[in-house]
C-alpha positions, 0 to 999 in steps of 0.5 A: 080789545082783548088781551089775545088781540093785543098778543096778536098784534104784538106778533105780527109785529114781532115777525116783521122784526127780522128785516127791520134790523137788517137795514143799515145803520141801526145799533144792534136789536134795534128797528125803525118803528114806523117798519113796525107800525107806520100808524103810529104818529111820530112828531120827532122834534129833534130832527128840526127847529120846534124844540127847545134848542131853536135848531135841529139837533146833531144826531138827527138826521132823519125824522124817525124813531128807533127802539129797541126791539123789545121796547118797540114791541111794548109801545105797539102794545100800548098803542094797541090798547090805547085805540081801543080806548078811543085814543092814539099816542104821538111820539116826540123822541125815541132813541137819541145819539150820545152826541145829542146828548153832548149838543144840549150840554153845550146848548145850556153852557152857552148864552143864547136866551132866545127859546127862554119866554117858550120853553123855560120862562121861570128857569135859568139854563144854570138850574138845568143840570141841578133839576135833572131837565138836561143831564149828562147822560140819557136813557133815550141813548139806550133805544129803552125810552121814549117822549110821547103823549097823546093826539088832541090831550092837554097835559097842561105844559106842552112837551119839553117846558121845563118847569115844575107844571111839567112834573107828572103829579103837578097840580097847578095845572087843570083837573083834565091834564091831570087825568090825562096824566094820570091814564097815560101813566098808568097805561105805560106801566101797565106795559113796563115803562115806567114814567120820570117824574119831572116829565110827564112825557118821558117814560123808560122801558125796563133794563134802560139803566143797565142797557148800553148806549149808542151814538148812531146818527139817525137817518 
């Protein structure tokens, strides 16, 4: 695709931006992405039981993902690029309330074990915090980050295991998720999101650490 067609695409979205942040609800310059690109597939694990947690996740009480405008405009970009390539993204978080933030503390301070074997077999919920897979606060409360990967890519470790597999340049796990890391890394880049590297899934677009955070539930 031509980097003129990936503009137009961009565009097109842009004008639809005006009435997505008129809905209600939404933290300022923010939009529902799907107002903006409904082809894009969204797996939002928060919203129900498949994630770490074992429950769905206060916060989220819709299945949807919200971004910052400009955010939002930069990952239809990379979708755009992406298809033209022969693949397509699958997104597993995008903005995320402080008081989600809030429920994964309590979540590791508590004793519940019992997503331990799927999500941190060779962890304690202690080392948590200490490694950076929970933290005190987020990039994604900021509508500036987003998990995703990418439909029918093995990345080694599914979204969200917490262990040192996960980490973006791992190489424990095998040569083809390492590529596929290494493309969905350098794809994200190319449009201003730049990857953690404990995560191959998280990547936080520019400005995510200066920018305010909110606590709007999703709905």
């Amino acid at each position: 695709m031509t980097s003129k067609a990936t503009r137009d695409i961009v565009a097109a979205a842009g004008a639809c931006v005006a009435c997505a942040a008129a809905a209600a609800s939404l933290p300022p310059g923010f939009v529902r992405l799907a107002d903006l690109a409904p082809q894009i597939v969204q797996d939002m694990r928060y919203a129900g039981a498949d994630n770490f947690t074992g429950r769905p996740v206060p916060g989220y009480k819709a299945a949807q993902c919200w971004l910052r405008e400009d955010a939002a405009k930069a990952l239809i970009a990379v979708q755009a690029e992406a298809k033209a390539q022969g693949f397509e993204l699958i997104l597993y978080d995008c903005y995320r309330p402080r008081r989600a933030v809030a429920a994964f503390i309590d979540w590791a301070k508590s004793p519940d074990e019992s997503m331990k074997a799927q999500y941190y077999p060779h962890e304690t919920k202690r080392d948590l915090f200490a490694r950076g897979y929970i933290a005190e606060k987020s990039s994604h409360s900021t509508g500036l980050a987003v998990d995703l990967g990418v439909l029918g890519w093995d990345f080694g470790t599914p979204f969200d295991f917490f262990d040192e597999r996960s980490w973006t340049a791992n190489r424990d796990v095998s040569t083809e998720a390492q590529e596929h890391r290494r493309r969905l890394e350098t794809l994200m880049r190319r449009h201003g999101f730049h990857n953690l590297p404990t995560e191959w899934w998280h990547f936080a677009f520019a400005g995510a650490g200066e920018a305010p955070s909110y606590d709007v539930e999703i709905e």
